[in-house]
ZADO-1210 file (C-alpha; in nm, 4 decimals, padded with zeros to 6 digits):
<atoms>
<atom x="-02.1899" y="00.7912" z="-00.1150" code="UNK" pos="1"/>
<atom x="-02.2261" y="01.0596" z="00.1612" code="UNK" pos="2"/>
<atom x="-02.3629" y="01.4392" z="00.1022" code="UNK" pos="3"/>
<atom x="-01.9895" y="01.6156" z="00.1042" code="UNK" pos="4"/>
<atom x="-01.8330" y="01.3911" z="-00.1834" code="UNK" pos="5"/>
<atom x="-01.6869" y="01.6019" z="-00.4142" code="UNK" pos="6"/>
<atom x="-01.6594" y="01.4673" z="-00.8265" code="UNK" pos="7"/>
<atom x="-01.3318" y="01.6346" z="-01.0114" code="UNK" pos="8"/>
<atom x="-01.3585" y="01.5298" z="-01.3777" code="UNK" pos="9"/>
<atom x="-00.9796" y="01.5719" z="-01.5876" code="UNK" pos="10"/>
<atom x="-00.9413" y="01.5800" z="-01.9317" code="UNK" pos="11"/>
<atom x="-00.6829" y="01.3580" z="-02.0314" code="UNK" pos="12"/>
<atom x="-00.6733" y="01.3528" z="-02.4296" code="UNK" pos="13"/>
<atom x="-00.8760" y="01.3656" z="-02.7495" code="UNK" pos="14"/>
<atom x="-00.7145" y="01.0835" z="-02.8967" code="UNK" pos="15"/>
<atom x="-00.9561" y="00.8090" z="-03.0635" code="UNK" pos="16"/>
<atom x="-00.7969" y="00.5443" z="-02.7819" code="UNK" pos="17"/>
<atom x="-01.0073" y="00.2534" z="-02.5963" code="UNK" pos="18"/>
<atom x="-01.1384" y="00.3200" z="-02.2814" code="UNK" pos="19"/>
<atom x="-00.9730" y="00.1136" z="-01.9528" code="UNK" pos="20"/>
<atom x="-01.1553" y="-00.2452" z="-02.0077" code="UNK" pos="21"/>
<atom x="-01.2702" y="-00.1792" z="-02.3186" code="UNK" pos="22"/>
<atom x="-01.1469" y="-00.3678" z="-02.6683" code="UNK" pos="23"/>
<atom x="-01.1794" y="-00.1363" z="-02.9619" code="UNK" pos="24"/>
<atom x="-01.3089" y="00.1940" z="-03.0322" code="UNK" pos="25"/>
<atom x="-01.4863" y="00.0943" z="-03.3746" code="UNK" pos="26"/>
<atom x="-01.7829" y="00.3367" z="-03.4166" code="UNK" pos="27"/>
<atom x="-01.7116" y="00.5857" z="-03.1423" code="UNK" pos="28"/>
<atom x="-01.6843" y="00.9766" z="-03.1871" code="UNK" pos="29"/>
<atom x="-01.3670" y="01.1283" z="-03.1133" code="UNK" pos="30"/>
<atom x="-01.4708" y="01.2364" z="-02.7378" code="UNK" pos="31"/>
<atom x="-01.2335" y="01.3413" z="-02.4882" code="UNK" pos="32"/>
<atom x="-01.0946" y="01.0785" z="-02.2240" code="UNK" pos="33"/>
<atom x="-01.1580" y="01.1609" z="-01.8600" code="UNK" pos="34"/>
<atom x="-01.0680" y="01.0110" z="-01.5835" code="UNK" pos="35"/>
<atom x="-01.2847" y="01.0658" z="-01.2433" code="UNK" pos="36"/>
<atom x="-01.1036" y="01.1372" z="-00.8984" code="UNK" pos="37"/>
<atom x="-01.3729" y="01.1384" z="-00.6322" code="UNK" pos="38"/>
<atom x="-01.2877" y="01.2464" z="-00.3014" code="UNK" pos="39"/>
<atom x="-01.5188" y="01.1099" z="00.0031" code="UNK" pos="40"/>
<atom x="-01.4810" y="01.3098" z="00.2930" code="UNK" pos="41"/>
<atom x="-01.1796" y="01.3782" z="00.4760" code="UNK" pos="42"/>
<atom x="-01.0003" y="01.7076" z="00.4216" code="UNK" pos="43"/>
<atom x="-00.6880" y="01.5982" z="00.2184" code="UNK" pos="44"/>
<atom x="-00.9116" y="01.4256" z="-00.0392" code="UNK" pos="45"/>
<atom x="-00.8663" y="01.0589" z="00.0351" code="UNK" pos="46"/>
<atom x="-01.1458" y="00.8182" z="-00.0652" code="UNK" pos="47"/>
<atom x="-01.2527" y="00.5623" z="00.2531" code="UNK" pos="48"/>
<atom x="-01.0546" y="00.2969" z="00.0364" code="UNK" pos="49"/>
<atom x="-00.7572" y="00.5671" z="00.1172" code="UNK" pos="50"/>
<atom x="-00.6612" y="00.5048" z="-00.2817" code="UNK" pos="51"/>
<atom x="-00.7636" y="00.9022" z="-00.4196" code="UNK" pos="52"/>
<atom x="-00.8007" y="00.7282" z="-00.7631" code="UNK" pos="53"/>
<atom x="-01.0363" y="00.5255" z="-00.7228" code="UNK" pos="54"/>
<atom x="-01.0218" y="00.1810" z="-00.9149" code="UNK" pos="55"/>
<atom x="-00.7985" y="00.3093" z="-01.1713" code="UNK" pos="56"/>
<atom x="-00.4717" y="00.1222" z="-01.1676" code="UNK" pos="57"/>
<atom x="-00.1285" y="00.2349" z="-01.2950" code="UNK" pos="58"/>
<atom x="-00.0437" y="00.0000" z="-01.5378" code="UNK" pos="59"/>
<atom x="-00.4480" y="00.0330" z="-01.7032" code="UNK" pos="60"/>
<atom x="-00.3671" y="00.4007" z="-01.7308" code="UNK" pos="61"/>
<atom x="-00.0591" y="00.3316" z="-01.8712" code="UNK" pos="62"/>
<atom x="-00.1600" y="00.0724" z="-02.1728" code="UNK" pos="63"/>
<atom x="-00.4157" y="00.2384" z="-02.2779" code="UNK" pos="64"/>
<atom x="-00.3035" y="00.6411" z="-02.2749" code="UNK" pos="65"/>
<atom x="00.0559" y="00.5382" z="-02.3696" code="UNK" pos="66"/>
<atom x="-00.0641" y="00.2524" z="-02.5871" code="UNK" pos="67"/>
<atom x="00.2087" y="00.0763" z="-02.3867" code="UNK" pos="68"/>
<atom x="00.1399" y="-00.2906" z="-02.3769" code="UNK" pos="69"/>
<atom x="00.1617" y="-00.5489" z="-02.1010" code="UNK" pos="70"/>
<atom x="00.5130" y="-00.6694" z="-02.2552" code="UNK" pos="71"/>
<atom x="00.6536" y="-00.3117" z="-02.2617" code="UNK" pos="72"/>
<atom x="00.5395" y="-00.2410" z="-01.8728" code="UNK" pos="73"/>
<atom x="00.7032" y="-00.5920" z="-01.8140" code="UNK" pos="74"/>
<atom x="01.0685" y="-00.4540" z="-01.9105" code="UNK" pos="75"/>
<atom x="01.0342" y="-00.1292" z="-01.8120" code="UNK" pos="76"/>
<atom x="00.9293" y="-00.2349" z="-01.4650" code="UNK" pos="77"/>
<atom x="01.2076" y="-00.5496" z="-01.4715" code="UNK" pos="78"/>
<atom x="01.4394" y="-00.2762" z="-01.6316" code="UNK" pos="79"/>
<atom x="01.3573" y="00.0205" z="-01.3520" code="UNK" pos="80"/>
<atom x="01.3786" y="-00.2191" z="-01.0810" code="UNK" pos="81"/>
<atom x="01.6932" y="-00.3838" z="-01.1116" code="UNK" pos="82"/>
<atom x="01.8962" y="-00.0631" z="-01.1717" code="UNK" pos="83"/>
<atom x="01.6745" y="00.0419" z="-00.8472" code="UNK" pos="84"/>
<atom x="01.8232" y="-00.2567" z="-00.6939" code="UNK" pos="85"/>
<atom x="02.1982" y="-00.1685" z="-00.7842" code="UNK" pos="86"/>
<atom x="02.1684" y="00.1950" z="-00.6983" code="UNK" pos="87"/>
<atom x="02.0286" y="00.1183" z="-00.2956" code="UNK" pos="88"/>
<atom x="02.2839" y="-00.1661" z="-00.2946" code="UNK" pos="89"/>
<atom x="02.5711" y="00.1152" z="-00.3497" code="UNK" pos="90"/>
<atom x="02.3930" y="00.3064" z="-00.0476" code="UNK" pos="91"/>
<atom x="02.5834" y="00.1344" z="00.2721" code="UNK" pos="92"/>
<atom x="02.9566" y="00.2220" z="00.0935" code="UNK" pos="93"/>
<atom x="02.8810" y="00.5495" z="00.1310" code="UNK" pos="94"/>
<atom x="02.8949" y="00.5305" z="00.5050" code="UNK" pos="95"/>
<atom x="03.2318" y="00.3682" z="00.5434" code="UNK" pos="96"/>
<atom x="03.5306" y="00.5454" z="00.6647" code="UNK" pos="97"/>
<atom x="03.7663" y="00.6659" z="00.4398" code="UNK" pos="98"/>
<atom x="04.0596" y="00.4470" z="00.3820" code="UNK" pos="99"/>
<atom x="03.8319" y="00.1419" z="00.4178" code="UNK" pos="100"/>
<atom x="03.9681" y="-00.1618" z="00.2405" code="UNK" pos="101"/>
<atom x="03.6937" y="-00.3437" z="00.1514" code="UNK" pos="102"/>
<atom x="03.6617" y="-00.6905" z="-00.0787" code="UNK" pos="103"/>
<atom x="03.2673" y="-00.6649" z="-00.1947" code="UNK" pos="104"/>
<atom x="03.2837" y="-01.0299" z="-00.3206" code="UNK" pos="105"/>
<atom x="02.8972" y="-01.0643" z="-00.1952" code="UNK" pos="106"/>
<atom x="02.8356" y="-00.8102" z="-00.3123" code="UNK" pos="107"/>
<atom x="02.9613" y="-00.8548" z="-00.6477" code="UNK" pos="108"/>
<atom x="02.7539" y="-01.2031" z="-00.6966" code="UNK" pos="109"/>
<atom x="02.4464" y="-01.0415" z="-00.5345" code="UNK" pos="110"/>
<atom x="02.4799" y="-00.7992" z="-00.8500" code="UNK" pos="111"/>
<atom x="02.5423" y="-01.0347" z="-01.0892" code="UNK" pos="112"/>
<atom x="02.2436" y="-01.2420" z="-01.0049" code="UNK" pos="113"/>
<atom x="02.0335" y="-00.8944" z="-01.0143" code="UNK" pos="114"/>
<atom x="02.1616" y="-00.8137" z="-01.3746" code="UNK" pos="115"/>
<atom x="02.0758" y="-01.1802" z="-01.5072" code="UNK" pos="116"/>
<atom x="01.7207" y="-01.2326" z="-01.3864" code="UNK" pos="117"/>
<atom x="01.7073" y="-00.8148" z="-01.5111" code="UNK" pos="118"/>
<atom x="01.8189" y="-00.9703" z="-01.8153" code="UNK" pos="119"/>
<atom x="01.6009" y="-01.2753" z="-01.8011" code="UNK" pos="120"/>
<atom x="01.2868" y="-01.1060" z="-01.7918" code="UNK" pos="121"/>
<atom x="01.3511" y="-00.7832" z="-01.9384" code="UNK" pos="122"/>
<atom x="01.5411" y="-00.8480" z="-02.2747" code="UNK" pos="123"/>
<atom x="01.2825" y="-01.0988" z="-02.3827" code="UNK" pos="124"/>
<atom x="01.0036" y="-00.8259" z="-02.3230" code="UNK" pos="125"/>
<atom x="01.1620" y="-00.5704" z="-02.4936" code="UNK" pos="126"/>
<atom x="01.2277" y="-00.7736" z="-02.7912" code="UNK" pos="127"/>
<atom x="00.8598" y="-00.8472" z="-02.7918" code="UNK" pos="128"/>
<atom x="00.6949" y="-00.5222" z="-02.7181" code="UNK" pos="129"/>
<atom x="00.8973" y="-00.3735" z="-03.0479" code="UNK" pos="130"/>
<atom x="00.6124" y="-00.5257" z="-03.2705" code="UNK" pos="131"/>
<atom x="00.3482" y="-00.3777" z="-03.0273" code="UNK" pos="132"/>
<atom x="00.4629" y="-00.0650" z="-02.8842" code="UNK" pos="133"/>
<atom x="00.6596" y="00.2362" z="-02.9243" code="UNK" pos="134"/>
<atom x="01.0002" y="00.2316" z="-03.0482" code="UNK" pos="135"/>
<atom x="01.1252" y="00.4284" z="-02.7507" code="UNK" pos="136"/>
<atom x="00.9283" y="00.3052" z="-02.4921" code="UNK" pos="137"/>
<atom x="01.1007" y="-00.0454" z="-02.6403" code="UNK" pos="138"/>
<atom x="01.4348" y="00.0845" z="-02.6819" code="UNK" pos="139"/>
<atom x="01.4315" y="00.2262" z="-02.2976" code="UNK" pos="140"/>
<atom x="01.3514" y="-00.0973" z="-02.1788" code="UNK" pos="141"/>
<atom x="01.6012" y="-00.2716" z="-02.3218" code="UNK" pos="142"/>
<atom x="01.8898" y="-00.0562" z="-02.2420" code="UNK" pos="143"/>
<atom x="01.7189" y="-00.0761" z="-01.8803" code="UNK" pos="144"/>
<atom x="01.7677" y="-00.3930" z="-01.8673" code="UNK" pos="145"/>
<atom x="02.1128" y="-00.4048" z="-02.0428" code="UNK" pos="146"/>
<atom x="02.2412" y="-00.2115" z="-01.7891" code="UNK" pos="147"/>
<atom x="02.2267" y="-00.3313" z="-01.4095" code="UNK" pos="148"/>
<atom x="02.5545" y="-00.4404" z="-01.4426" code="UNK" pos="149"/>
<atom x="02.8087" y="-00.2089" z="-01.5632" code="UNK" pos="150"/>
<atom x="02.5782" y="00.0284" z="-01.3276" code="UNK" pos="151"/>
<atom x="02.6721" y="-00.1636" z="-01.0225" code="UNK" pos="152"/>
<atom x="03.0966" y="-00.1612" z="-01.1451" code="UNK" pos="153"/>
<atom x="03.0649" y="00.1754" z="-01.2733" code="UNK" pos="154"/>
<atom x="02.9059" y="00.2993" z="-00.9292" code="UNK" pos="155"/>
<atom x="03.1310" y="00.0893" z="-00.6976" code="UNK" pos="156"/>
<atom x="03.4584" y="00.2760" z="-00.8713" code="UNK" pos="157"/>
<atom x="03.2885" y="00.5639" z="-00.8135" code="UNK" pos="158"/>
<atom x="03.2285" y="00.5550" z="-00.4943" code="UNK" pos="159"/>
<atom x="03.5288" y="00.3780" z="-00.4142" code="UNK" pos="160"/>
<atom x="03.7360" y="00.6744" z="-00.5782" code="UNK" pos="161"/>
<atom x="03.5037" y="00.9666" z="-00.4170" code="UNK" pos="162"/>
<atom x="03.5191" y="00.8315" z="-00.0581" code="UNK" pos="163"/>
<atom x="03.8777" y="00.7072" z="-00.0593" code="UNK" pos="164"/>
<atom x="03.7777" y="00.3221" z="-00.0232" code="UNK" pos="165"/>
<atom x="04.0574" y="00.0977" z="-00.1286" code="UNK" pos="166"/>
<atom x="03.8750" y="-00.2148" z="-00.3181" code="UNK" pos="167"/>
<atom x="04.1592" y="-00.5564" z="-00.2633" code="UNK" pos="168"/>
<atom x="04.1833" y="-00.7596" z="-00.4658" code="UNK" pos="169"/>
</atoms>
């Protein structure tokens, strides 16, 4: 490490939780969790990796302050990023004249196959992570993953209606 790195220690909680990479917390004092940001150099704070966290990784930060396990960051990330999907899908109709008939039969099939591998991977996970996880954080996920695609229909009515598209039959 060079002579200008800089150490910025945050508390996170005081919860008796396992540290990332560790298995149990049998025998430990109830000490606060912290979580290290070094910055090497540079003005703006960015390590030489140019990752200003280090090697903490989302998801680890996630399980283990949430208590969210791998299951439950399965759906919600299956959930978030086939309604993701459906939502930049809907993007291009907005720039189309008004007037514009326009038969989205692709489009329609691209959003059905979307909602089913959504559905695929994300209902199962959901189910699962119930027994392990939060009842929210569970819940979310599965209506996440429910929901792709009356999204999509829902959206292309909108859209249809607001920028006077005329959808053929």
């Amino acid at each position: 490490m060079s002579g200008n790195a800089t150490n910025l220690t945050l508390v996170i909680s005081r919860r008796l939780v396992p540290v990332i990479g560790t298995k149990s917390t049998i025998g430990q004092k109830q000490t606060p969790r912290v979580l290290e940001l070094r910055s090497v150099g540079g003005r703006h704070g960015v390590s030489d990796t140019g990752n200003p966290l280090g090697k903490v990784r989302l998801a680890a930060m996630l399980q283990a302050f949430f208590k969210i396990p791998p299951f439950g960051i399965l759906a919600l990330i299956a959930g978030l990023l086939g309604n993701g999907i459906v939502v930049a899908s809907e993007i291009p109709l907005l720039m189309l004249a008004p007037g514009t008939s326009i038969r989205p039969m692709g489009w329609a099939a691209l959003m059905f196959l979307v909602a089913l591998v959504t559905l695929i991977v994300g209902l199962p996970s959901s189910l699962i992570s119930f027994k392990s996880c939060s009842k929210r954080v569970s819940f979310v996920a599965l209506l996440l993953s429910l929901t792709p695609l009356p999204l999509a229909s829902v959206l292309l009515h909108l859209i249809a209606r607001i920028c006077g598209l005329d959808l053929a039959p």
